[in-house]
C-alpha positions as CSV (number, residue, x, y, z in Angstrom):
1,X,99.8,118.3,124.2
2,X,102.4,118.8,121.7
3,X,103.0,116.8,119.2
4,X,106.6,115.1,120.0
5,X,105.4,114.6,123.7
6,X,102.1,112.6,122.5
7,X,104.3,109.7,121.4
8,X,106.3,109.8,124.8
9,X,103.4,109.6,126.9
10,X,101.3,107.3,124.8
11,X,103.3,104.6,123.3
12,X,104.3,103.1,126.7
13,X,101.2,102.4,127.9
14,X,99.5,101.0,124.1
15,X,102.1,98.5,123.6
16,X,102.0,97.4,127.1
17,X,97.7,97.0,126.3
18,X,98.6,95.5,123.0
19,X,101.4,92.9,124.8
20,X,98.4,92.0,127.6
21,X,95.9,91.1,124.7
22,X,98.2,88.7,123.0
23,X,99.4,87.4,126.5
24,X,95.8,86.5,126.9
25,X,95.4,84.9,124.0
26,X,98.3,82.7,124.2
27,X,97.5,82.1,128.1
28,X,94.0,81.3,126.7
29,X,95.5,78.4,123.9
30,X,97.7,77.4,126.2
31,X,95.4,76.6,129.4
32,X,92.1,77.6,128.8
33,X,89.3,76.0,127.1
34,X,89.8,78.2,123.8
35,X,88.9,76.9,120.9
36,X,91.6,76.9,117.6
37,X,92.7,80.0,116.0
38,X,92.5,81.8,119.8
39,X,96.4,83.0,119.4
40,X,95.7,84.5,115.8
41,X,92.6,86.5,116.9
42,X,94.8,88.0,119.6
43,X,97.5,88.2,117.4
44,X,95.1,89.9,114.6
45,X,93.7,92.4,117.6
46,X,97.3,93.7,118.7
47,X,98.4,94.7,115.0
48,X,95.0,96.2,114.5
49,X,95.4,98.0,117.7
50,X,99.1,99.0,116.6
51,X,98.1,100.0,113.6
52,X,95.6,102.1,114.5
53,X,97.4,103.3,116.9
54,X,100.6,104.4,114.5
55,X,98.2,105.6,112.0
56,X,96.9,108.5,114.3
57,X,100.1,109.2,116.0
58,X,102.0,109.2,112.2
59,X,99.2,111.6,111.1
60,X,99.1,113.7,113.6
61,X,102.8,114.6,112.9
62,X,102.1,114.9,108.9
63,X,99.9,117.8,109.8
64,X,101.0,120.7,109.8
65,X,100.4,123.4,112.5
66,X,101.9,126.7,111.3
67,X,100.6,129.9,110.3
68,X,99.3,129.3,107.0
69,X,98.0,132.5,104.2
70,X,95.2,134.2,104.7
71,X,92.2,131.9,103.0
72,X,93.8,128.8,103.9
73,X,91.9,126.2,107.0
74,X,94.8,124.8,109.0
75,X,94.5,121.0,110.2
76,X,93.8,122.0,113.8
77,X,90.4,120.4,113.6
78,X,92.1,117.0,111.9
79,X,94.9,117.3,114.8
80,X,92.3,117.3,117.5
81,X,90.1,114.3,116.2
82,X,93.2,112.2,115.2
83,X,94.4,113.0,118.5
84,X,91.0,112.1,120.3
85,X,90.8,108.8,118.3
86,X,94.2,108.1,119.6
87,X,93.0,108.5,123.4
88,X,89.8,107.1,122.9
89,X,91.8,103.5,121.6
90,X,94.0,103.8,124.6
91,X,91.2,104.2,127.0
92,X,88.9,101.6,125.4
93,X,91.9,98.9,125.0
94,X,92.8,99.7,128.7
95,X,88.9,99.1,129.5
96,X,89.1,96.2,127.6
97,X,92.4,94.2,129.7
98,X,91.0,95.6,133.0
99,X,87.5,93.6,132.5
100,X,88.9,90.6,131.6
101,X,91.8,90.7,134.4
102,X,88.6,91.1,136.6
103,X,86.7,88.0,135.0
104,X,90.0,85.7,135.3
105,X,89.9,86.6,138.9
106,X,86.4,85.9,139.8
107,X,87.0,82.3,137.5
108,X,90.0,81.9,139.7
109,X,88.4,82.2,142.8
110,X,85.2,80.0,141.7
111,X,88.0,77.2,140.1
112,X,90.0,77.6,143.7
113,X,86.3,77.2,145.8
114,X,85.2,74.2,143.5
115,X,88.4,72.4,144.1
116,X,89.0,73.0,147.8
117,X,84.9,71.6,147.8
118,X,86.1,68.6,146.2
119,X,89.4,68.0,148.4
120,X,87.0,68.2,151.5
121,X,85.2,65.4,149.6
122,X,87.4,63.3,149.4
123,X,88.5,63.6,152.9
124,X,85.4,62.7,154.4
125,X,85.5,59.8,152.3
């Protein structure tokens, strides 16, 4: 992938993962059962994230790619890691939201099946 296209195709998708970890964190503060400093941890783990993210992508398109003299190692080999970390914090970050979407959603359903146990309850009674 060439370097200009890497940012076209990558930078959608990690600030949309970085957006969904600080959207949980607030969602968290806001109606979960987190304890203090739960929007600063989120907030601390999206500019990590970002950061990380901008520091391979910035790299990547510092190094340089063109014939070089004879005796002289190109930066191929720093290219291809820098450009494996980036894909590897996509993936893992995308890993990451797609567990805990999962967990909400089975809290959901066990929060929804508590309460309608206790409507019925009451009902009865």
């Amino acid at each position: 992938m060439g370097r200009p296209l890497l940012p076209a195709f990558t930078a959608l998708p990690m600030h949309a993962i970085e957006g969904a970890i600080l959207g949980h964190a607030v969602a968290q503060a806001r109606f979960g059962t987190a304890t203090g400093g739960t929007i600063w941890r989120g907030w601390t783990c999206a500019v990590a994230l970002h950061g990380s993210y901008d520091f391979a992508v910035l790299s990547i398109a510092g190094l340089s790619v063109e014939p070089l003299p004879p005796g002289r190692t190109g930066d191929e080999g720093a290219i291809l890691g820098l450009t494996v970390l980036l894909l590897a914090l996509i993936v893992g970050a995308a890993v990451w939201i797609l567990r805990k979407v999962r967990q909400l959603r089975l809290q959901q359903q066990v929060d929804r099946h508590a309460r309608s146990t206790i409507e019925a309850e009451d009902r009865r009674t």
